[in-house]
KOLSEGU-455364 format. One record per residue (C-alpha): residue number from 1; residue in three letters; x, y, z. Coordinates in Angstrom, 2 decimals. Layout:
<sites>
<site nr="NUM" rest="Ala" xx="X" yy="Y" zz="Z"/>
...
</sites>
This chain:
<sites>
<site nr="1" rest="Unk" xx="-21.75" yy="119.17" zz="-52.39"/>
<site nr="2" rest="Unk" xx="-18.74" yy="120.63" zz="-50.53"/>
<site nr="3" rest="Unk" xx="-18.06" yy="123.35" zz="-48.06"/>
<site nr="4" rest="Unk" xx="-16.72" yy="127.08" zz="-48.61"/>
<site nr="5" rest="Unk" xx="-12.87" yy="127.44" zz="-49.20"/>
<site nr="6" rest="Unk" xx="-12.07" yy="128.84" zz="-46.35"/>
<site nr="7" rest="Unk" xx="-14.22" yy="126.07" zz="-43.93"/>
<site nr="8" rest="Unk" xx="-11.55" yy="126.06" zz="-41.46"/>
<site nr="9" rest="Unk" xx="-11.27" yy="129.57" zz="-40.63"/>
<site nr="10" rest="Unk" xx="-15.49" yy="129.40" zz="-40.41"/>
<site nr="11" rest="Unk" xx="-15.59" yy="126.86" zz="-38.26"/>
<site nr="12" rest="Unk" xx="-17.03" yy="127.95" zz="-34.84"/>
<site nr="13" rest="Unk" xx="-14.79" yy="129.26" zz="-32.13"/>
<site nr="14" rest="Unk" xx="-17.52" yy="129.78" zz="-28.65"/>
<site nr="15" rest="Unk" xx="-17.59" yy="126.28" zz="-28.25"/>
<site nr="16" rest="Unk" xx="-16.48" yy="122.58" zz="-28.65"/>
<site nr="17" rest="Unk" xx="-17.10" yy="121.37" zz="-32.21"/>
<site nr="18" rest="Unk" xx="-18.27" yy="117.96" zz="-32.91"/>
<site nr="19" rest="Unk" xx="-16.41" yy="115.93" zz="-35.22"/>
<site nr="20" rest="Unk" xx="-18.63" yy="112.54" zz="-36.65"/>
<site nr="21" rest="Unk" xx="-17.00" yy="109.41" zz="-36.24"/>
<site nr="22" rest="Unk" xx="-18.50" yy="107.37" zz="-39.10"/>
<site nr="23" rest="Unk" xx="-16.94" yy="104.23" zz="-38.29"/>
<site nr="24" rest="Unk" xx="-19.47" yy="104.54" zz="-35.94"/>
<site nr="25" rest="Unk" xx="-22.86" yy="104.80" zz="-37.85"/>
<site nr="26" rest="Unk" xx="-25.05" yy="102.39" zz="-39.60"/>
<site nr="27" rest="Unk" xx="-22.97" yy="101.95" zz="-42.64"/>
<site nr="28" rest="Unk" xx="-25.58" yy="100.02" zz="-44.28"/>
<site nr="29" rest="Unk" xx="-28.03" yy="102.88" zz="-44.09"/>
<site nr="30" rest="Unk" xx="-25.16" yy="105.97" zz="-44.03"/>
<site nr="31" rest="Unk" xx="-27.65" yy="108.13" zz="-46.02"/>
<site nr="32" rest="Unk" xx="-30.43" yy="107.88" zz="-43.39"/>
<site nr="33" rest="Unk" xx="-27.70" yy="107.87" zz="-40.50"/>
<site nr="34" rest="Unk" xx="-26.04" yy="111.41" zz="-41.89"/>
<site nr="35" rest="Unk" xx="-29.24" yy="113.04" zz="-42.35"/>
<site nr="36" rest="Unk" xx="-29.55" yy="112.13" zz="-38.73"/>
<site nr="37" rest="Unk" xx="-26.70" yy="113.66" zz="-37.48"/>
<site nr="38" rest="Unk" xx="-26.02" yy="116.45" zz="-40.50"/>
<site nr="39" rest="Unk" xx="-27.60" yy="119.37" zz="-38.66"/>
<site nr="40" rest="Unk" xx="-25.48" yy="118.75" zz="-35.21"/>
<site nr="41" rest="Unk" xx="-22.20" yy="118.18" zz="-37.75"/>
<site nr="42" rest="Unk" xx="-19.34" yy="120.53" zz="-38.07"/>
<site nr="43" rest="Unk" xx="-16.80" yy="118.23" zz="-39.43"/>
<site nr="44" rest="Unk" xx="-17.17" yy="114.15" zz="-40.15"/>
<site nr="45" rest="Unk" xx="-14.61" yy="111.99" zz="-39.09"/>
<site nr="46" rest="Unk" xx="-13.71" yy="108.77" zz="-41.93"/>
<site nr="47" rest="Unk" xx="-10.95" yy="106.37" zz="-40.60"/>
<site nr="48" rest="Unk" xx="-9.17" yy="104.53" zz="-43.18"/>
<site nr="49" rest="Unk" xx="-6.15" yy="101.81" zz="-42.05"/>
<site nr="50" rest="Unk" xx="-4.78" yy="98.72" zz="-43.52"/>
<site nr="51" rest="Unk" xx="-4.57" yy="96.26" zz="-40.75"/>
<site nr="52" rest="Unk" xx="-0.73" yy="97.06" zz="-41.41"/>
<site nr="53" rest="Unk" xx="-0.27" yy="100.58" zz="-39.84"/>
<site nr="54" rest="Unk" xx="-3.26" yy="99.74" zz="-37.48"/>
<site nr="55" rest="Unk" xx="-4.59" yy="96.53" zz="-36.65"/>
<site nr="56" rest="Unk" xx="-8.03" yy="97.19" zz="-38.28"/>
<site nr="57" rest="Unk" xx="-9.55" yy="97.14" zz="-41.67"/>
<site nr="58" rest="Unk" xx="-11.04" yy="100.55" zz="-41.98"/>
<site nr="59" rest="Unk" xx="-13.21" yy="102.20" zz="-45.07"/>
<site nr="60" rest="Unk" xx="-12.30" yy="103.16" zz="-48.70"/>
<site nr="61" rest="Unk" xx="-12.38" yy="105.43" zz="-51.37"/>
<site nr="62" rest="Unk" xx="-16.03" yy="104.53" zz="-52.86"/>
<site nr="63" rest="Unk" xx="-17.76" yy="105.19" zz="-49.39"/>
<site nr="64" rest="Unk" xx="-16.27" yy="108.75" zz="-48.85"/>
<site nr="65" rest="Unk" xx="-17.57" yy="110.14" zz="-52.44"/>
<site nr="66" rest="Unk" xx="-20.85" yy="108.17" zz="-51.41"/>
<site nr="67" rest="Unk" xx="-20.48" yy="110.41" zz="-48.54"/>
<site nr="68" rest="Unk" xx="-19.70" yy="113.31" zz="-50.29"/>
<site nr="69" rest="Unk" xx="-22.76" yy="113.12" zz="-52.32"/>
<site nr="70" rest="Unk" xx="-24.83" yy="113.31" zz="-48.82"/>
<site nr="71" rest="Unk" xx="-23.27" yy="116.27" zz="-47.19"/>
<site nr="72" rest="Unk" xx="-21.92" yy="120.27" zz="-47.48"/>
<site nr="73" rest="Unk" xx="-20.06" yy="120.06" zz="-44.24"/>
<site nr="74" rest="Unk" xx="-16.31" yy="119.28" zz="-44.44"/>
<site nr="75" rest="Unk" xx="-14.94" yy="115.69" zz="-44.79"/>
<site nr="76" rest="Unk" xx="-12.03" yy="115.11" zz="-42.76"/>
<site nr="77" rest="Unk" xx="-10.16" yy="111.75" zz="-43.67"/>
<site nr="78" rest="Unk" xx="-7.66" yy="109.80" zz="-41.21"/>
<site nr="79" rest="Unk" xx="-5.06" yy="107.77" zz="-42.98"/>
<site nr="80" rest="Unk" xx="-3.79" yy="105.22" zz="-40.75"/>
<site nr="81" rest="Unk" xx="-1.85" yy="103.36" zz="-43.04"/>
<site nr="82" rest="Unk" xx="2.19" yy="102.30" zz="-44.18"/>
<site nr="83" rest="Unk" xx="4.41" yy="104.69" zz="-45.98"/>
<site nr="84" rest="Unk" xx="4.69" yy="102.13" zz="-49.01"/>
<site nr="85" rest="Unk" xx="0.74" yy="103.65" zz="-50.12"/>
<site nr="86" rest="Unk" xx="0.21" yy="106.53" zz="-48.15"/>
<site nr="87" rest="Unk" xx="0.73" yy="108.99" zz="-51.00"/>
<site nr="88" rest="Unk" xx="-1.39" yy="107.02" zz="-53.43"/>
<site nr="89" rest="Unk" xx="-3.86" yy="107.37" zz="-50.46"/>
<site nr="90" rest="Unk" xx="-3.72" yy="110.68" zz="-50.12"/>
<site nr="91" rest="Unk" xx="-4.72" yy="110.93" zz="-53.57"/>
<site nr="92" rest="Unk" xx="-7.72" yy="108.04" zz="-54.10"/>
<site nr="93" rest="Unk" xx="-9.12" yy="110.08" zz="-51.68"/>
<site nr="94" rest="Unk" xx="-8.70" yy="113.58" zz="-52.92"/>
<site nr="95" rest="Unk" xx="-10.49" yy="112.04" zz="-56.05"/>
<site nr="96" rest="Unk" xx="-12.77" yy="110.66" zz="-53.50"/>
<site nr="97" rest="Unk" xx="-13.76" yy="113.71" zz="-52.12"/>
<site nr="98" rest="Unk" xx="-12.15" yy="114.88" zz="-48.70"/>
<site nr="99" rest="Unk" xx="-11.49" yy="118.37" zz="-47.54"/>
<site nr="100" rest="Unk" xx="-9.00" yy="117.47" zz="-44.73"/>
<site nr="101" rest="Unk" xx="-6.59" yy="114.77" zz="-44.78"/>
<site nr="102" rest="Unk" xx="-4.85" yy="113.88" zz="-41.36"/>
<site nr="103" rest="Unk" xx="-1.52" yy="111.47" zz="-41.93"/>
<site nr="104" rest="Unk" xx="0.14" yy="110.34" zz="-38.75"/>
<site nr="105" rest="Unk" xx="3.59" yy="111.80" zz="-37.09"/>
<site nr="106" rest="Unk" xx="4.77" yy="108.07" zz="-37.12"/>
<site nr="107" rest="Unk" xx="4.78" yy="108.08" zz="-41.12"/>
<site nr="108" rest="Unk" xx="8.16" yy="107.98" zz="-42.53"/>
<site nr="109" rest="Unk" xx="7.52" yy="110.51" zz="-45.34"/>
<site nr="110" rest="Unk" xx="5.54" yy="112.72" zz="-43.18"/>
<site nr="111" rest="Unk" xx="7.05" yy="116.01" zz="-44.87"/>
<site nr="112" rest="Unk" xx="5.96" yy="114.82" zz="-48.58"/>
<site nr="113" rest="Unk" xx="2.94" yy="113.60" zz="-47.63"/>
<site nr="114" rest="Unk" xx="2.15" yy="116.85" zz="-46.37"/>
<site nr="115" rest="Unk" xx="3.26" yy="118.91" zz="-49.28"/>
<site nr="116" rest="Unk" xx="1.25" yy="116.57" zz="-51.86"/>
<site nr="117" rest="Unk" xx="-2.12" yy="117.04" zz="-49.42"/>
<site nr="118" rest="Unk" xx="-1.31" yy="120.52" zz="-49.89"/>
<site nr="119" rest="Unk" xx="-0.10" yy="120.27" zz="-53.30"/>
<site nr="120" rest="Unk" xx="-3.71" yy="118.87" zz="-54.02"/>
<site nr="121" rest="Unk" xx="-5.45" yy="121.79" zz="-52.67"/>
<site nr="122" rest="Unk" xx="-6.49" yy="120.37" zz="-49.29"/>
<site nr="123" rest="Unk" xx="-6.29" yy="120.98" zz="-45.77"/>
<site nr="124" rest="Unk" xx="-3.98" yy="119.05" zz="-43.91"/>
<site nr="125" rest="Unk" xx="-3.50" yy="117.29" zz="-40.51"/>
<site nr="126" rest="Unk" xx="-1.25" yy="115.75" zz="-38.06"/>
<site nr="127" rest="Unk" xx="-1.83" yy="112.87" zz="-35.98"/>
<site nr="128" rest="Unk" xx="-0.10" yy="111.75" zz="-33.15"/>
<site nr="129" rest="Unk" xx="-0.56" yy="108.29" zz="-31.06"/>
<site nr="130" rest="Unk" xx="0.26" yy="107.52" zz="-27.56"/>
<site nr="131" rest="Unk" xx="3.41" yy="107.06" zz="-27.81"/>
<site nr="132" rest="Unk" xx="4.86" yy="109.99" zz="-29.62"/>
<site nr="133" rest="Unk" xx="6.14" yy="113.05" zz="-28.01"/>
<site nr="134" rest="Unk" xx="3.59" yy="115.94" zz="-28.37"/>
<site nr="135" rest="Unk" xx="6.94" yy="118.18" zz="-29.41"/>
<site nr="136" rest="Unk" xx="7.15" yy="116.46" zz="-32.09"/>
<site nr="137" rest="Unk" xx="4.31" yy="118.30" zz="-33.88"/>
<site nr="138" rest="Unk" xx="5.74" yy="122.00" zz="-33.56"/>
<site nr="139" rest="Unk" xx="8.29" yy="121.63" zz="-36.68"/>
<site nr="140" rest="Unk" xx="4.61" yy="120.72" zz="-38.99"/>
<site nr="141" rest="Unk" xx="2.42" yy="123.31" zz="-37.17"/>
<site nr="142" rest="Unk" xx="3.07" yy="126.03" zz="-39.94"/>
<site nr="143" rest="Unk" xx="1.41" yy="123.70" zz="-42.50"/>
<site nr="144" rest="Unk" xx="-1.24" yy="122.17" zz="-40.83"/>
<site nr="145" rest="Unk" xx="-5.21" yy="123.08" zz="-40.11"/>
<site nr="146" rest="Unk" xx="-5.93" yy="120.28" zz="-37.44"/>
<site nr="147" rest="Unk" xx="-3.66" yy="118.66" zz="-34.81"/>
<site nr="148" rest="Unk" xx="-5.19" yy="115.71" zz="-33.37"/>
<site nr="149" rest="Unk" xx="-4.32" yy="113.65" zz="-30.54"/>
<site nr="150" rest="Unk" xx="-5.03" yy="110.33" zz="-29.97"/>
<site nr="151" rest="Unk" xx="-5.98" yy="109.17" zz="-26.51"/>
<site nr="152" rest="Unk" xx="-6.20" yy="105.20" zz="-26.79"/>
<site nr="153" rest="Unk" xx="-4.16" yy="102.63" zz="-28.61"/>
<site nr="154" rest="Unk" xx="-4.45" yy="102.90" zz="-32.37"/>
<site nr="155" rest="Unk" xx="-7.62" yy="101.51" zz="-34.33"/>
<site nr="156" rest="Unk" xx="-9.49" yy="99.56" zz="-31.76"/>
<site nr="157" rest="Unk" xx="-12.76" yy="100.44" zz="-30.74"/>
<site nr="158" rest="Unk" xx="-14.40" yy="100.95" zz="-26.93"/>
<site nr="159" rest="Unk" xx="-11.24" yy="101.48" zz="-24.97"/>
<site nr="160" rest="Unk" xx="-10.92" yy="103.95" zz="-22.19"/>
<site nr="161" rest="Unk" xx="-9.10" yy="107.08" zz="-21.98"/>
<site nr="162" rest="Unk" xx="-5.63" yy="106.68" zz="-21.71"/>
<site nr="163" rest="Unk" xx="-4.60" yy="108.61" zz="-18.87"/>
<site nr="164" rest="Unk" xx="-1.96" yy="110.83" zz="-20.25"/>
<site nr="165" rest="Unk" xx="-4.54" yy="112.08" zz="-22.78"/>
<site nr="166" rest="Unk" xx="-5.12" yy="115.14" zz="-20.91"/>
<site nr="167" rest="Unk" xx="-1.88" yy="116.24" zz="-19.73"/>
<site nr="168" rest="Unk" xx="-0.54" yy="115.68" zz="-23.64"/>
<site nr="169" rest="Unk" xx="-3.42" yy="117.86" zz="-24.55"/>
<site nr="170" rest="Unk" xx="-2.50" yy="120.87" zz="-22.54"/>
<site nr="171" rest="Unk" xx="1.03" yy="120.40" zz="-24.08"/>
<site nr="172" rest="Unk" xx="0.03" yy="120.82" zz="-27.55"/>
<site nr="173" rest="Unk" xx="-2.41" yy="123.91" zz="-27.06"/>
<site nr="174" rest="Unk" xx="0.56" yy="125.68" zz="-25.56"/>
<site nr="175" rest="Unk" xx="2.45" yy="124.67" zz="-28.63"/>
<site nr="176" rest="Unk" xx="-0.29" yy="126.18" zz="-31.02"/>
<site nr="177" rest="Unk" xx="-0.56" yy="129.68" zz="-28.62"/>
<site nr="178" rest="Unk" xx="3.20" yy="129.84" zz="-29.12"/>
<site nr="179" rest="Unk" xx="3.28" yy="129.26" zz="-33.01"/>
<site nr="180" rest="Unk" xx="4.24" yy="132.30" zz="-35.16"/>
<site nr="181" rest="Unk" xx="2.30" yy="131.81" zz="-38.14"/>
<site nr="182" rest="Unk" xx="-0.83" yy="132.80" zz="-39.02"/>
<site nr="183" rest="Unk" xx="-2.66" yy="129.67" zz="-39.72"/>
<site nr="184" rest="Unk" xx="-5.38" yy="128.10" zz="-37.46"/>
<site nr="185" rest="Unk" xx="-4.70" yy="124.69" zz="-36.53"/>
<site nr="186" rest="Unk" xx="-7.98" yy="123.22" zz="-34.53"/>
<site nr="187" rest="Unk" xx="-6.58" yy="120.77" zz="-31.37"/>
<site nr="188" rest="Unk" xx="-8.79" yy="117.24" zz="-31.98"/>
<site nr="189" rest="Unk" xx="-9.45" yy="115.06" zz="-29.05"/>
<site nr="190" rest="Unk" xx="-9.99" yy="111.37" zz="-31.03"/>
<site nr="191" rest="Unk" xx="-10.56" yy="108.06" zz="-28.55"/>
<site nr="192" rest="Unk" xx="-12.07" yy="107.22" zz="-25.20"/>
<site nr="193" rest="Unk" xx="-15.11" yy="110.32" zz="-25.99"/>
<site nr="194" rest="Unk" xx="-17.64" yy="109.26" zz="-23.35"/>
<site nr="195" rest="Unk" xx="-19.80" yy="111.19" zz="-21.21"/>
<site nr="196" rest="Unk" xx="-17.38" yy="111.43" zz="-18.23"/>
<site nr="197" rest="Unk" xx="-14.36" yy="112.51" zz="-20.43"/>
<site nr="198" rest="Unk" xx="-16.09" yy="115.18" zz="-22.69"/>
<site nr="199" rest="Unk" xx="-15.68" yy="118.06" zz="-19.70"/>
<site nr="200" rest="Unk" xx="-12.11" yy="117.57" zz="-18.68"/>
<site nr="201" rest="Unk" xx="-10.89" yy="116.82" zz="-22.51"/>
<site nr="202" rest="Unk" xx="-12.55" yy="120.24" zz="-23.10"/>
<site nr="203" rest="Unk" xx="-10.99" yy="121.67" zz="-20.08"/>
<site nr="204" rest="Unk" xx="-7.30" yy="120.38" zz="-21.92"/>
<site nr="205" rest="Unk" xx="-7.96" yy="122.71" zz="-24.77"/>
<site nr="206" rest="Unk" xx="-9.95" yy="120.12" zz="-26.99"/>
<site nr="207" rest="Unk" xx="-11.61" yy="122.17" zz="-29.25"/>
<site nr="208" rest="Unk" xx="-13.09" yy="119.32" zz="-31.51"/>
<site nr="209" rest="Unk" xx="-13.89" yy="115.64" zz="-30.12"/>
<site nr="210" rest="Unk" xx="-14.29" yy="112.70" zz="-32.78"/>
<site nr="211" rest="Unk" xx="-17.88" yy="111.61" zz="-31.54"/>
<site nr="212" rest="Unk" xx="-19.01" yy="107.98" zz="-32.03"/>
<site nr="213" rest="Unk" xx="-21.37" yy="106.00" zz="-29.86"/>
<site nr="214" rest="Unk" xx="-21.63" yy="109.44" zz="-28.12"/>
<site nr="215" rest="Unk" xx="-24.01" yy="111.07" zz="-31.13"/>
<site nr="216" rest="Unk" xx="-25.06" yy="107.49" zz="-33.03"/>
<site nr="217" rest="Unk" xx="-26.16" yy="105.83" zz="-30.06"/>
<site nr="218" rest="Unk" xx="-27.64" yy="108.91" zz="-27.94"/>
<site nr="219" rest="Unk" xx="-31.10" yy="108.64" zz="-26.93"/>
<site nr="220" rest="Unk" xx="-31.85" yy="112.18" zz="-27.66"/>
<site nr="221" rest="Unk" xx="-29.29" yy="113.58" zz="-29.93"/>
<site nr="222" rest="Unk" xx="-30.67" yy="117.08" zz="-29.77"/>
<site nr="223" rest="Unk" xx="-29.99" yy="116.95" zz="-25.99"/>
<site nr="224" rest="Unk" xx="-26.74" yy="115.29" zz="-26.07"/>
<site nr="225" rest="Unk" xx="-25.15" yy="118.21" zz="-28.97"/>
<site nr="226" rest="Unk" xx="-26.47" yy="121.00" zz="-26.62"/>
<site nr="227" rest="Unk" xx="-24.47" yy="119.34" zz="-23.90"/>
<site nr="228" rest="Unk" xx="-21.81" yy="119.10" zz="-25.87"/>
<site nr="229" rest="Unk" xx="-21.67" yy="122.55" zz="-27.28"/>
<site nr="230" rest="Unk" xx="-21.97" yy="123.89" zz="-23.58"/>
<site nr="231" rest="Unk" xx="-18.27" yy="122.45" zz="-21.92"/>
<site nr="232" rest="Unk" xx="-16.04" yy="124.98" zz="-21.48"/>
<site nr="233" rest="Unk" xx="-12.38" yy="125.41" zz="-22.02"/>
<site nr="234" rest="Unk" xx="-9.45" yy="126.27" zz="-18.88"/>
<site nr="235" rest="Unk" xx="-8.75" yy="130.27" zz="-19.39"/>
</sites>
C-alpha cells in the first residue's frame, strides 16, 4: 500500500493536519495501534536517530516496511542521525518504504542528501532544532515539501514547549509566503504538542503537528481529532 503521487499537493488545506508520532504507539501491537488511529491519519511520523546525532535510540528499517504493509496514507521518516550514514539512511529506508524523508539543517551534507532523497523519487524535508536560525531554511525551500520545526531539545520525550517555538514559527511561514517557486512546502510543528499548545502553535502558522500522547493516549480519539481539526490559523 502507498499513497497517490502527488500526496502532498492532496493533502488538506481548511485545517490543521495531524501527523502520527509512532514513537509513541504500542509498538508491540503497531498493527492494532494504526488501525486505531488510520482513519484520523494524514501523514505518520517515524523517528529514526543513532544515539550519536540525538541522544536516543530510535526505530529501523524493518519496522517502517512493517508499517508500510498496514497503511495507504503517506510515511514521513525523520533521520536524526551523523553525516558518516545519513545517505545510506536515506536509502535503507527508501527500500523500506517512506514517502517523505526529513534530514536535519545541522547535517553537513545537507545539499546531497537532499538531491539523493530526490534522486530516489521521494519527497523531501528540512528539519531545524532549537538552535538553528529559521533563515537558514530559505536557500532549501525550492526543493523541499515539508519544513518542520522543532520546539524542544532533540530526541527526548515529554518536555515542554520551548518558548521561542512560536515566534520561530511565524518566521518561517513568512519565509514560505515569500518563496518564488511553485512547490508546497507544509510548516510542521514537532515537540511539546499538548492540549494547551495545539491553539497558539496553530495560530504560528503550524499547519501539521507531530501528535503523540495527544492521539495514543486520548480518551476519546474521535473527540480529540475534531478538536484538532477545528484550531484556526492568524490571517
Amino acid at each position: 500500500m502507498s499513497p497517490l503521487a502527488n500526496w502532498i499537493d492532496a493533502l488538506p488545506t481548511h485545517r490543521l493536519l495531524a501527523e502520527m508520532s509512532l514513537w509513541s504507539a504500542d509498538l508491540g501491537r503497531i498493527e492494532e495501534e494504526m488501525r486505531r488511529v488510520d482513519p484520523f491519519t494524514d501523514i505518520y511520523h517515524l523517528d529514526v536517530a543513532d544515539g550519536h546525532f540525538s541522544p536516543a535510540l530510535l526505530l529501523f528499517p524493518d519496522l517502517v516496511a512493517l508499517c508500510r504493509r498496514h497503511t495507504a496514507k503517506p510515511l514521513h521518516v525523520h533521520l536524526m542521525v551523523a553525516d558518516g550514514i545519513l545517505e545510506d539512511q536515506i536509502r535503507q529506508f527508501t527500500d523500506a518504504g517512506a514517502d517523505l524523508i526529513s534530514i536535519h539543517a545541522e547535517n553537513r551534507n545537507i545539499e546531497s542528501g537532499l538531491r539523493l532523497i530526490s534522486d530516489l523519487g521521494l519527497a523531501a524535508g528540512l528539519v531545524l532544532q532549537l538552535q538553528t536560525p529559521v533563515a537558514s531554511a530559505e536557500p532549501f525551500l525550492d526543493r523541499i515539501s515539508m519544513l518542520t520545526l522543532l520546539g524542544t531539545r532533540i530526541g527526548i520525550k515529554g518536555q515542554g514547549l520551548d518558548a521561542q517555538a512560536e515566534s520561530r514559527l511565524h518566521e518561517a511561514a513568512s519565509l514560505i509566503a515569500r518563496k518564488r517557486s511553485a512547490n508546497r512546502v507544509v510548516l510542521g510543528a514537532d515537540g511539546g504538542i499538548r492540549q494547551h499548545t495545539v491553539p497558539a502553535l496553530r495560530r504560528a502558522g503550524a499547519e501539521t503537528i507531530v501528535m503523540g500522547s495527544l492521539a495514543f493516549n486520548a480518551e476519546n480519539l474521535e473527540q480529540q481529532m475534531a478538536w484538532v481539526h477545528a484550531q484556526t490559523v492568524e490571517g
